[in-house]
Biotite code that builds the C-alpha atoms (Angstrom):
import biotite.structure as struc

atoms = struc.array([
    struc.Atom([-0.868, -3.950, 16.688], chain_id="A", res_id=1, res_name="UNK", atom_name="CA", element="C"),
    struc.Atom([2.066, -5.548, 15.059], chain_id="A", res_id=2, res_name="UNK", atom_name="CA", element="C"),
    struc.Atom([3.389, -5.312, 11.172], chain_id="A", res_id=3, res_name="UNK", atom_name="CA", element="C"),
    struc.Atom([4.581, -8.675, 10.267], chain_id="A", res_id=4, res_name="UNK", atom_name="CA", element="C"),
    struc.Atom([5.571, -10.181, 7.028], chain_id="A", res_id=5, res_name="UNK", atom_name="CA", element="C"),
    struc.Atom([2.668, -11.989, 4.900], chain_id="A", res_id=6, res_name="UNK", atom_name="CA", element="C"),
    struc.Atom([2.115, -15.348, 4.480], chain_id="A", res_id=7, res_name="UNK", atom_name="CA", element="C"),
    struc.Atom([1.984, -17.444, 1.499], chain_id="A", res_id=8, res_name="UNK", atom_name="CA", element="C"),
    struc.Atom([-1.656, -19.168, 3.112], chain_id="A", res_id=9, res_name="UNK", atom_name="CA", element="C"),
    struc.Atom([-3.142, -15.544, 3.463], chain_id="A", res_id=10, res_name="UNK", atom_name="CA", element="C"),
    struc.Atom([-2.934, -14.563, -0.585], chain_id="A", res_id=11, res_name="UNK", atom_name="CA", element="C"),
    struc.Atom([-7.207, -14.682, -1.093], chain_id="A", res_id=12, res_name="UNK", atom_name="CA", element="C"),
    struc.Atom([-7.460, -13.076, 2.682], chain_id="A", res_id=13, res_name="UNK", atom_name="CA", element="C"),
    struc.Atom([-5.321, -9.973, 1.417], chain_id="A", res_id=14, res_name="UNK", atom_name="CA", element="C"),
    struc.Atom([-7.002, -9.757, -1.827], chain_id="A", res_id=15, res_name="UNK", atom_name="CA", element="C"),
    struc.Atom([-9.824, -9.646, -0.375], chain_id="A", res_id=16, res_name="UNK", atom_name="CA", element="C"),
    struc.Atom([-8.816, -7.070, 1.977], chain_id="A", res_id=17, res_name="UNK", atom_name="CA", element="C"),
    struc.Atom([-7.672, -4.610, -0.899], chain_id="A", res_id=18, res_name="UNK", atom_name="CA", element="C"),
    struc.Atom([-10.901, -5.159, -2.467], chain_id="A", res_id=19, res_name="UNK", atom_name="CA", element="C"),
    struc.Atom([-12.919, -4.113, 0.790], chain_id="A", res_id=20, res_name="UNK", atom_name="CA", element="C"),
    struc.Atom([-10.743, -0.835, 0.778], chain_id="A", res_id=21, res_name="UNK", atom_name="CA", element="C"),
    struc.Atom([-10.857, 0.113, -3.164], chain_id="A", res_id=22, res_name="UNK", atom_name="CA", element="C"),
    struc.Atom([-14.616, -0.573, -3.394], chain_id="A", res_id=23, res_name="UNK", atom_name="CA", element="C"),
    struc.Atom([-14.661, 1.655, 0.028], chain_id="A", res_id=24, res_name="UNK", atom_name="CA", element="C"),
    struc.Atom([-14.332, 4.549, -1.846], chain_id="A", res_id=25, res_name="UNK", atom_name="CA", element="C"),
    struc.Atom([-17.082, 3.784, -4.023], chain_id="A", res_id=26, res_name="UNK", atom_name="CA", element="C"),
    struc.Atom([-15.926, 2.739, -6.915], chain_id="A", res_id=27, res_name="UNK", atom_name="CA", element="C"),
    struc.Atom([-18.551, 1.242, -9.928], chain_id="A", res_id=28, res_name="UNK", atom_name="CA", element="C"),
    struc.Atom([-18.804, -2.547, -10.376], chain_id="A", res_id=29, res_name="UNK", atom_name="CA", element="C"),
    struc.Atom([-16.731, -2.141, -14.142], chain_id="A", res_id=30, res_name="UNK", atom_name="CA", element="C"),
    struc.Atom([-14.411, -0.214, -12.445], chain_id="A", res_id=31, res_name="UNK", atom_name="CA", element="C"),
    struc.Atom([-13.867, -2.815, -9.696], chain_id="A", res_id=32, res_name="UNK", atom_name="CA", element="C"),
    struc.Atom([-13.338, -5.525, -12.317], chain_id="A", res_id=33, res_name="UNK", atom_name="CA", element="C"),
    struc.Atom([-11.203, -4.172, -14.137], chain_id="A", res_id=34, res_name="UNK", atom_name="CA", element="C"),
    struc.Atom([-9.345, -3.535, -10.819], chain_id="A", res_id=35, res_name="UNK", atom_name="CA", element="C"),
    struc.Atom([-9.047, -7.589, -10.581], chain_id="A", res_id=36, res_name="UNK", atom_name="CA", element="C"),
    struc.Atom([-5.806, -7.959, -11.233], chain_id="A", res_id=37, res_name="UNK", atom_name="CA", element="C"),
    struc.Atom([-4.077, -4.641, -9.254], chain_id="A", res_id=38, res_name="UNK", atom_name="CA", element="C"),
    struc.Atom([-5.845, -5.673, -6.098], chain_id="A", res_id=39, res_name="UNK", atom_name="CA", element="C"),
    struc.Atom([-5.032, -9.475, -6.399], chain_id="A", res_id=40, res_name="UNK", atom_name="CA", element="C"),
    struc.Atom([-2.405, -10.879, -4.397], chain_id="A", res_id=41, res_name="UNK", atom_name="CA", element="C"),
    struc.Atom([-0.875, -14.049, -5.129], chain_id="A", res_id=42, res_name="UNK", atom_name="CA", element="C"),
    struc.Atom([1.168, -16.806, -2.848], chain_id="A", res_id=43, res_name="UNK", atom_name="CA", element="C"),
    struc.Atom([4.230, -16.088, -5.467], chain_id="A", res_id=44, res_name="UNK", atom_name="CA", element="C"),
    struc.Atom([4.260, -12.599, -4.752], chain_id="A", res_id=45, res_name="UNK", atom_name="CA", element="C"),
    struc.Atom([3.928, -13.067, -1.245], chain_id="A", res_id=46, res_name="UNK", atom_name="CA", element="C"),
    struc.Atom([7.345, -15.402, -1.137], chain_id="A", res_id=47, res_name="UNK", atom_name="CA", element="C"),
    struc.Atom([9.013, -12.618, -2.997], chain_id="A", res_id=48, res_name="UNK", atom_name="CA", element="C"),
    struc.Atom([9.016, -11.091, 0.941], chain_id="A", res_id=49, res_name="UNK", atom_name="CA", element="C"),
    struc.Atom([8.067, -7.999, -0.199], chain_id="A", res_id=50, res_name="UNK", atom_name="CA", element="C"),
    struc.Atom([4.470, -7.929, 1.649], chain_id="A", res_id=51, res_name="UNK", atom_name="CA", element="C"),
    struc.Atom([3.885, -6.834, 5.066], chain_id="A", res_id=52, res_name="UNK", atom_name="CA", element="C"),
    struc.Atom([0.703, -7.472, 7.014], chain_id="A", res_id=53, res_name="UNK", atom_name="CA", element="C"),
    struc.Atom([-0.829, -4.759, 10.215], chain_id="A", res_id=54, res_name="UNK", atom_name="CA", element="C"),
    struc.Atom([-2.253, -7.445, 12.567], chain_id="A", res_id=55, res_name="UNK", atom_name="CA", element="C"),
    struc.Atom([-4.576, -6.279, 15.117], chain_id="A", res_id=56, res_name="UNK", atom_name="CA", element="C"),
    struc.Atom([-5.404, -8.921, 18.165], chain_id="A", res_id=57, res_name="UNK", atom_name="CA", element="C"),
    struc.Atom([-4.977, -11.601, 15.455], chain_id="A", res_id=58, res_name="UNK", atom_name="CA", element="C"),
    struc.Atom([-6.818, -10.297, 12.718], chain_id="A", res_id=59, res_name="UNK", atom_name="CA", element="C"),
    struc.Atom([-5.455, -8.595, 9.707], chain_id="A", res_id=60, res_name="UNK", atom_name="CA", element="C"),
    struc.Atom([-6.360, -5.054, 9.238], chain_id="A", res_id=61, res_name="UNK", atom_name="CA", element="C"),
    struc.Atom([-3.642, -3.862, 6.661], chain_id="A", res_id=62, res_name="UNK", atom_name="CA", element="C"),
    struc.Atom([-1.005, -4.496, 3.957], chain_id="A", res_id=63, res_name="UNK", atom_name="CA", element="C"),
    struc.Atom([1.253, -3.241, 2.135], chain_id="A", res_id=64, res_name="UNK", atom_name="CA", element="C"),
    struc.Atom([3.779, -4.473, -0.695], chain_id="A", res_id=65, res_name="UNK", atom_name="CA", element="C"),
    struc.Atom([7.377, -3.612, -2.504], chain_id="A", res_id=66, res_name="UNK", atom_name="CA", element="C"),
    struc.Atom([8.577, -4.172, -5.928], chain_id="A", res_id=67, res_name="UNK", atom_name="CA", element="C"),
    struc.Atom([12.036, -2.885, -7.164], chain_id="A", res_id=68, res_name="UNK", atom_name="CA", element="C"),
    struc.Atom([12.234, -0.849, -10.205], chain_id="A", res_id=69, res_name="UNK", atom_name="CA", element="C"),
    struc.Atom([15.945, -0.750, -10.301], chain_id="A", res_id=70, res_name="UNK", atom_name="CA", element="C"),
    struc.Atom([18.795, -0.781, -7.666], chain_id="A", res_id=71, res_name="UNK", atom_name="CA", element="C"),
    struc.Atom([17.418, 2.647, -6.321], chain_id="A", res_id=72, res_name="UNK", atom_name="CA", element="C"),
    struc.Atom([13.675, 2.801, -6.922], chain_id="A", res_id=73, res_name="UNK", atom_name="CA", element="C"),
    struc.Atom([10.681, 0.634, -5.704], chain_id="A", res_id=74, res_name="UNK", atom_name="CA", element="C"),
    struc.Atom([7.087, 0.856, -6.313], chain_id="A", res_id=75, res_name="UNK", atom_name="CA", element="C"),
    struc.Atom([4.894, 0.915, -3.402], chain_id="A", res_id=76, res_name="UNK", atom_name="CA", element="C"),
    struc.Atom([2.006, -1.808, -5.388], chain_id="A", res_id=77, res_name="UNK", atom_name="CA", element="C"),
    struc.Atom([-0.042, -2.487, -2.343], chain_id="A", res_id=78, res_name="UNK", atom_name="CA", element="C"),
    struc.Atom([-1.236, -0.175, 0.315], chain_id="A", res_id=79, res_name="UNK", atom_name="CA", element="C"),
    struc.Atom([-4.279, -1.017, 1.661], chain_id="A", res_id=80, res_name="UNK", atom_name="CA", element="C"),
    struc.Atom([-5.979, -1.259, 5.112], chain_id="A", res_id=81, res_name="UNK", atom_name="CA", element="C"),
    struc.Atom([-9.653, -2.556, 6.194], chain_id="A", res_id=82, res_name="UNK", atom_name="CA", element="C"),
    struc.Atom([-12.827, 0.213, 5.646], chain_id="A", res_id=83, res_name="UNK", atom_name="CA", element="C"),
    struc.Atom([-12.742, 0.525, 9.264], chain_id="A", res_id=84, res_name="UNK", atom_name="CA", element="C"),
    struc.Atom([-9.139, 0.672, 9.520], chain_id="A", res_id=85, res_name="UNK", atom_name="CA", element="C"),
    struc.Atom([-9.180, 3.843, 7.782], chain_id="A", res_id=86, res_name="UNK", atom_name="CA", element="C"),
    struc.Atom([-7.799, 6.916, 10.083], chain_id="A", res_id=87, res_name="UNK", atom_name="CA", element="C"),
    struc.Atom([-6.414, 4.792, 13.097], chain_id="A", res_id=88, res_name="UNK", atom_name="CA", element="C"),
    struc.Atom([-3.000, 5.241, 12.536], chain_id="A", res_id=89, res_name="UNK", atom_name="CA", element="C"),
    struc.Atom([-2.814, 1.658, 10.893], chain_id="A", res_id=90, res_name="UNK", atom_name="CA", element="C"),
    struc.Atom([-1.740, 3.095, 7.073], chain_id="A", res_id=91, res_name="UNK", atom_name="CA", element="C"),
    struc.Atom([0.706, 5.045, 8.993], chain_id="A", res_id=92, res_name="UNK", atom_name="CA", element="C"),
    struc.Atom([2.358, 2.145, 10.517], chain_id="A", res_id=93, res_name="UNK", atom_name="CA", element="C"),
    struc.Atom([2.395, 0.170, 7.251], chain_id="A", res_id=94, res_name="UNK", atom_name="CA", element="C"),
    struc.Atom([3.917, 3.112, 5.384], chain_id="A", res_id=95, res_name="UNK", atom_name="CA", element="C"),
    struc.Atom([6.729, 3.600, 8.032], chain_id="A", res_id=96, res_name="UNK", atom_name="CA", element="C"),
    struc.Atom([7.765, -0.196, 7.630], chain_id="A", res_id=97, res_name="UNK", atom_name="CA", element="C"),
    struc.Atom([7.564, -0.723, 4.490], chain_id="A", res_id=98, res_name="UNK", atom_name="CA", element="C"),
    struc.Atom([9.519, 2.544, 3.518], chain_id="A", res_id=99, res_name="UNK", atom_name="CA", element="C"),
    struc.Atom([12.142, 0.987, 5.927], chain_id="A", res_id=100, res_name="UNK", atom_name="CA", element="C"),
    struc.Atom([12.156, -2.342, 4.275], chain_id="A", res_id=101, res_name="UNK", atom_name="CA", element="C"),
    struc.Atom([12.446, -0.990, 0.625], chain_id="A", res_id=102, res_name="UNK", atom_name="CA", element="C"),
    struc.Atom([15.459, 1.562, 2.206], chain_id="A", res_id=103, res_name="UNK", atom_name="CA", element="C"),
    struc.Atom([16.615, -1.822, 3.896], chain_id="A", res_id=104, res_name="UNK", atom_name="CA", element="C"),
    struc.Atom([17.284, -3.166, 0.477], chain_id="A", res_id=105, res_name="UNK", atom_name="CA", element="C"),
    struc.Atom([18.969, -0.098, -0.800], chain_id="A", res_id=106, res_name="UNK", atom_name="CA", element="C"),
    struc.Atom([16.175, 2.079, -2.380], chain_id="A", res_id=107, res_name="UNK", atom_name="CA", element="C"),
    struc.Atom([16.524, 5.880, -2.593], chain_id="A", res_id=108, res_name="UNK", atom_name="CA", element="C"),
    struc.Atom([12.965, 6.534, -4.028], chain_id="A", res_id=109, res_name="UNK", atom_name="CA", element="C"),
    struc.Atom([9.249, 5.091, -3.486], chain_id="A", res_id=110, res_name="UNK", atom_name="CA", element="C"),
    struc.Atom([7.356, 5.219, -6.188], chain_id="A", res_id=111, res_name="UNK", atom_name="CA", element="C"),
    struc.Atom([3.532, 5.473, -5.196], chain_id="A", res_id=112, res_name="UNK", atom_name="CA", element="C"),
    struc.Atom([0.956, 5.273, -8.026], chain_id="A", res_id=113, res_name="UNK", atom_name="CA", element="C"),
    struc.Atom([-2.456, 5.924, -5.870], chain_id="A", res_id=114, res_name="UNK", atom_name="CA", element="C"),
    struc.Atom([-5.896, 6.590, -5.240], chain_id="A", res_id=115, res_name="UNK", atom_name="CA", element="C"),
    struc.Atom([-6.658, 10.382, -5.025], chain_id="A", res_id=116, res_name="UNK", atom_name="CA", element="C"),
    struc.Atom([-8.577, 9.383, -1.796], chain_id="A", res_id=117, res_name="UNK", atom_name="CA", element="C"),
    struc.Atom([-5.130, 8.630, -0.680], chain_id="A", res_id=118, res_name="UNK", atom_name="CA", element="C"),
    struc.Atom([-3.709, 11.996, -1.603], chain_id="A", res_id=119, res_name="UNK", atom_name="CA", element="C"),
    struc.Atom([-3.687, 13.769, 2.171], chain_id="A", res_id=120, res_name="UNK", atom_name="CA", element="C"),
    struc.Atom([-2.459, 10.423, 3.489], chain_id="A", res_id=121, res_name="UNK", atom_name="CA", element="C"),
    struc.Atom([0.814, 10.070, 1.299], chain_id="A", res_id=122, res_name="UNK", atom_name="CA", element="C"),
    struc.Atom([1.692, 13.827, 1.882], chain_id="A", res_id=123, res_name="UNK", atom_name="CA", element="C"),
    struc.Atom([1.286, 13.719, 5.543], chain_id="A", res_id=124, res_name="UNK", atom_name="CA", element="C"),
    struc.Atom([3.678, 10.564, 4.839], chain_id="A", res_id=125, res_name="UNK", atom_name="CA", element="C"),
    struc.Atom([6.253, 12.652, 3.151], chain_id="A", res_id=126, res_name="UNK", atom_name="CA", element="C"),
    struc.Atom([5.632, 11.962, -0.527], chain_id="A", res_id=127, res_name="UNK", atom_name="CA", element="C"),
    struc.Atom([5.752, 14.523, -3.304], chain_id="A", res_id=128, res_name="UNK", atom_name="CA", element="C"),
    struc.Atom([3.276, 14.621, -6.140], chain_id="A", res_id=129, res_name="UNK", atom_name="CA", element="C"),
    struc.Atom([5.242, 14.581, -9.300], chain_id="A", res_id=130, res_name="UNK", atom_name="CA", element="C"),
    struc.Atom([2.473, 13.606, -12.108], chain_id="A", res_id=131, res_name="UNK", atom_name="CA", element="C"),
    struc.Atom([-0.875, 12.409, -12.660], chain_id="A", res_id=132, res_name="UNK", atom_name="CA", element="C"),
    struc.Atom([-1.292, 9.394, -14.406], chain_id="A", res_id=133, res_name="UNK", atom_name="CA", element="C"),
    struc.Atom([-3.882, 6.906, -16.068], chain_id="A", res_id=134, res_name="UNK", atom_name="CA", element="C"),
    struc.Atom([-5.994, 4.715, -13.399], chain_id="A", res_id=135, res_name="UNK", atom_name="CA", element="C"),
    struc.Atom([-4.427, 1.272, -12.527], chain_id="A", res_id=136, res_name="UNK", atom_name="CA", element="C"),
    struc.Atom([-5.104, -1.224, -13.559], chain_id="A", res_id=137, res_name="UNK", atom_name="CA", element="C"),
    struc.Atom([-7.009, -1.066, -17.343], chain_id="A", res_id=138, res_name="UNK", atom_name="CA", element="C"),
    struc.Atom([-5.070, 2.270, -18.533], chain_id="A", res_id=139, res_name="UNK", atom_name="CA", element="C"),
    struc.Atom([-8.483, 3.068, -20.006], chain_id="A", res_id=140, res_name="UNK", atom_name="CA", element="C"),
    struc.Atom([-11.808, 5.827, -18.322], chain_id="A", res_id=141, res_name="UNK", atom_name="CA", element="C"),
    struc.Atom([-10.061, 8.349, -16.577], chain_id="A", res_id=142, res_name="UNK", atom_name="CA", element="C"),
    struc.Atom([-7.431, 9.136, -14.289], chain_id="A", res_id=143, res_name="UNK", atom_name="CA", element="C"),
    struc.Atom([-8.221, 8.082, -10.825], chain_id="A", res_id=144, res_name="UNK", atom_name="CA", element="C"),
    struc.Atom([-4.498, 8.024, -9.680], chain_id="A", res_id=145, res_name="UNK", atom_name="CA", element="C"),
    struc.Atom([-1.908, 10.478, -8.749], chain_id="A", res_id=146, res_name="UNK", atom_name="CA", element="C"),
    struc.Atom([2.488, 9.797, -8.935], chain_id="A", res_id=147, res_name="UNK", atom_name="CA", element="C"),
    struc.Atom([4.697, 10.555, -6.400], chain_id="A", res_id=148, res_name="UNK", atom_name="CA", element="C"),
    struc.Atom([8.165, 9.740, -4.786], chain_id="A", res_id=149, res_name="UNK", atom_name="CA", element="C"),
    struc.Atom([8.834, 9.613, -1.402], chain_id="A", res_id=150, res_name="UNK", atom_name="CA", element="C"),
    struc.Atom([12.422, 10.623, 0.020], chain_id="A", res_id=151, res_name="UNK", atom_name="CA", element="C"),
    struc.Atom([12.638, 8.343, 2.849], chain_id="A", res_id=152, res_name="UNK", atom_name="CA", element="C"),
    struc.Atom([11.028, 10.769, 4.990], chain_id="A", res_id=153, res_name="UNK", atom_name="CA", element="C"),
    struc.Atom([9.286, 7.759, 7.648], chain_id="A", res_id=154, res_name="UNK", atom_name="CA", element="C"),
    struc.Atom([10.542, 9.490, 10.452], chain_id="A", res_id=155, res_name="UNK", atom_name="CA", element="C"),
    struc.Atom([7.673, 11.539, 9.985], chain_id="A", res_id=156, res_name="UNK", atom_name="CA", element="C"),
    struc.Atom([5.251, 9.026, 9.841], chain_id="A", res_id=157, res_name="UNK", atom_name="CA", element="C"),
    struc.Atom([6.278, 7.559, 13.351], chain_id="A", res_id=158, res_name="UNK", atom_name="CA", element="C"),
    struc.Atom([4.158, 4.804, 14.966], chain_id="A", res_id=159, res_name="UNK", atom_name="CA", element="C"),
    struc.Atom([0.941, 5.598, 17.045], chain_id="A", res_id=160, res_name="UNK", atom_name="CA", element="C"),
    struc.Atom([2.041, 5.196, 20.833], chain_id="A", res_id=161, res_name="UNK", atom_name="CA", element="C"),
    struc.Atom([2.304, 1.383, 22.270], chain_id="A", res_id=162, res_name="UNK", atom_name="CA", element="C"),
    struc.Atom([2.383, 0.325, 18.624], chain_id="A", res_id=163, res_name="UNK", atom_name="CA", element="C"),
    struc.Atom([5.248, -1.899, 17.733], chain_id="A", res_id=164, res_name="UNK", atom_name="CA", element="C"),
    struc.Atom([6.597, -1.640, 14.469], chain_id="A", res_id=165, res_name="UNK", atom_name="CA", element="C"),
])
């Protein structure tokens, strides 16, 4: 398993693979579509180099991506790994890297706006739940999602053994 940075060429392969996770959870068709947007990934945003992939033997089994805020705060806008992904230690690798990269580039706080599925994963990760907040990506329903800021706390969230990072 390595964590690598996307590439432009993979944009509808990682859209795709956020869609696979969100719908995992069983989300309604409406909901999905309105979800469109939040779960696409674009070649621009991947040549922001913000976007890190998990490969597994070749194939791509997570991703996750950055975007600042300000000088000291970035929002964590992608964090998704393949249905059968989920568990294996492959989130936890993603989160550790790209909480390194967005410290790399001076960031104090990660700003996570997520899935309450994703709730036990982000606080074994370190984060704090500071808010709830409307569902990405319509605003309207209900609110699926939860807010929280991580401190930089990755060396909790080390790499499963013989991983590399």
């Amino acid at each position: 398993m390595i964590v690598r940075p996307a590439r432009p060429d993979e944009a509808g392969l990682l859209t795709a693979l956020c869609k696979r996770s969100k719908a995992h959870w069983g989300y309604d068709a409406d909901f999905m579509a309105k979800s469109e947007t939040s779960l696409t990934i674009t070649p621009e945003l991947i040549a922001g180099g913000n976007i890190l992939v998990a490969e597994d033997r070749g194939h791509v089994v997570g991703v996750a991506s950055l975007a600042a805020i300000d000088e000291n705060t970035f929002d964590l806008l992608h964090m998704f790994t393949e249905p059968n992904a989920i568990g294996t230690g492959v989130g936890r690798l993603l989160f550790r890297n790209v909480a390194a990269l967005a410290k790399g580039q001076g960031a104090k706080l990660l700003s996570i706006l997520a899935d309450p599925n994703a709730e036990a994963f982000y606080t074994r990760m370190g984060a704090r739940k500071v808010s709830m907040a409307p569902s990405d990506p319509s605003k309207a329903a209900c609110c699926h999602c939860w807010n929280s800021i991580s401190e930089f706390t990755a060396s909790r969230a080390p790499a499963p053994e013989g991983w590399q990072a």
